[in-house]
MMTF fields as JSON, N, C-alpha, C and O atoms, coordinates in Angstrom:
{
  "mmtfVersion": "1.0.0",
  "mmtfProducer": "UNKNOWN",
  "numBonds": 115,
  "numAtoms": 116,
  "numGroups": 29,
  "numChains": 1,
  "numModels": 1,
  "chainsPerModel": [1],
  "groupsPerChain": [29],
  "chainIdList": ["A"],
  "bondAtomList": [4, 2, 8, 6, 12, 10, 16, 14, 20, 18, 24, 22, 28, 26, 32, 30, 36, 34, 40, 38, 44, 42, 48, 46, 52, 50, 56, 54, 60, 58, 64, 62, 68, 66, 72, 70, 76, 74, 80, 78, 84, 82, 88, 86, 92, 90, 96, 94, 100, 98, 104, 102, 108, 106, 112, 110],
  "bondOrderList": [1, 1, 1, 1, 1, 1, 1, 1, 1, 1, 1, 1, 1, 1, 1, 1, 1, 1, 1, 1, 1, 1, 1, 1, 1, 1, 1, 1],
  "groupList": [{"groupName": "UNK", "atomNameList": ["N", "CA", "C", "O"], "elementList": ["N", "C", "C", "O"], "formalChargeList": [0, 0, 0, 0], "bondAtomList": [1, 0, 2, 1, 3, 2], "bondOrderList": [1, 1, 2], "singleLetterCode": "X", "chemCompType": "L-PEPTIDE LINKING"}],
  "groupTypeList": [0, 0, 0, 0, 0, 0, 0, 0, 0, 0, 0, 0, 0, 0, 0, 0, 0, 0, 0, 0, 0, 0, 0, 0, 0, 0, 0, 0, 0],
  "groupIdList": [1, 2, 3, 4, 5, 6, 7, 8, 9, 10, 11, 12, 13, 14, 15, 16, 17, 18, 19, 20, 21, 22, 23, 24, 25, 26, 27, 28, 29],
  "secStructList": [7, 2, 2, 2, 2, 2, 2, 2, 2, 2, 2, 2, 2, 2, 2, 2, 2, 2, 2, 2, 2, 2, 2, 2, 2, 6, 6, 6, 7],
  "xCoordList": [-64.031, -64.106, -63.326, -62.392, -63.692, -62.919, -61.286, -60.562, -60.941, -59.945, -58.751, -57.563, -59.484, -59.115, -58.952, -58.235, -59.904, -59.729, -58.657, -57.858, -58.94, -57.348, -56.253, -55.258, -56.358, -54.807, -54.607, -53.719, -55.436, -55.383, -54.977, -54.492, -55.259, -55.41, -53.879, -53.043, -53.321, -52.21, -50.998, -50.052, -51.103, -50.41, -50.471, -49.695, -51.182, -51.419, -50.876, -50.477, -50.746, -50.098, -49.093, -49.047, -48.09, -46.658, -46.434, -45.871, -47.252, -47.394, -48.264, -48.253, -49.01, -50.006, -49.519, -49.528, -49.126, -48.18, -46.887, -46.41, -46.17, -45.568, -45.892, -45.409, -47.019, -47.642, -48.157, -47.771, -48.857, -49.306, -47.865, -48.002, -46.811, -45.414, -45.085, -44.998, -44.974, -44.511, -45.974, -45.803, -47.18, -47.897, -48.814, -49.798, -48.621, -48.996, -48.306, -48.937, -47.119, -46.051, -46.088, -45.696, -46.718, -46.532, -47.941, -47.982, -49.226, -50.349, -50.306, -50.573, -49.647, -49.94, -48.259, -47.658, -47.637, -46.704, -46.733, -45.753],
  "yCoordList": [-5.514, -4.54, -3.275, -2.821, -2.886, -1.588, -1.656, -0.846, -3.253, -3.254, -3.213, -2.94, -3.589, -3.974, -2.255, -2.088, -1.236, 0.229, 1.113, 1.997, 0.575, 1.173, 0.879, 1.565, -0.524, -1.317, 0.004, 0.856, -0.128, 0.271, 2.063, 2.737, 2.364, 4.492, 4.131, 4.699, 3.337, 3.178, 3.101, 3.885, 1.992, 1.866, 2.936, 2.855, 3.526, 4.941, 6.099, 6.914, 6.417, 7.542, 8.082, 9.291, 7.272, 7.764, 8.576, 9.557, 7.403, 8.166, 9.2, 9.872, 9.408, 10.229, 11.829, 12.963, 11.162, 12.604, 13.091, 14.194, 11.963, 12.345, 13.502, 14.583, 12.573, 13.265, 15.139, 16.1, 15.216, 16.382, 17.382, 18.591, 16.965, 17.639, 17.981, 19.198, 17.492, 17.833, 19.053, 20.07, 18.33, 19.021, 20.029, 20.328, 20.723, 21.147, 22.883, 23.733, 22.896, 23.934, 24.537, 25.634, 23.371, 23.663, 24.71, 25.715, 23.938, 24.475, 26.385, 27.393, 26.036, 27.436, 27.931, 27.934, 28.424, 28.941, 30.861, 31.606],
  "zCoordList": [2.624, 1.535, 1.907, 1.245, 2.758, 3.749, 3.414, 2.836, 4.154, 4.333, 3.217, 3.386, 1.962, 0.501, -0.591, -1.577, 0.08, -0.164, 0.81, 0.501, 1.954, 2.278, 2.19, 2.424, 1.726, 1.546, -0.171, -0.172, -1.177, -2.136, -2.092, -3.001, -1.111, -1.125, -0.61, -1.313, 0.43, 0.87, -0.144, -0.073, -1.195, -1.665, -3.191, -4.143, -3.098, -4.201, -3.75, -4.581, -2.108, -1.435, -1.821, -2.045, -1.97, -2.009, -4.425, -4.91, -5.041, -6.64, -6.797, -7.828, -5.905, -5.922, -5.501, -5.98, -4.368, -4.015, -4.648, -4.382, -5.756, -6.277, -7.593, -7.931, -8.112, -8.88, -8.452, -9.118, -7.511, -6.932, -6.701, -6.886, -6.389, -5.77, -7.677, -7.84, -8.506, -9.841, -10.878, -11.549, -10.55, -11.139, -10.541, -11.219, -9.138, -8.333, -9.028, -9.656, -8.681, -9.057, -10.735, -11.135, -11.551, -12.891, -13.227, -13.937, -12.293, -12.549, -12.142, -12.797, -10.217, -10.025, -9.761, -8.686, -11.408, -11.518, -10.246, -10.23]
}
């Protein structure tokens, strides 16, 4: 089960942080 949530946070890392890098800057102009 473990192994099946970090495979999953893993492969969310890289959109996730994309996401945060675009809407991060917009929030705190």
């Amino acid at each position: 089960m473990s192994h099946t949530i970090r495979k999953a946070t893993a492969d969310d890392a890289g959109p996730l942080a994309e996401l945060a890098a675009v809407t991060f800057p917009l929030a705190c102009p």
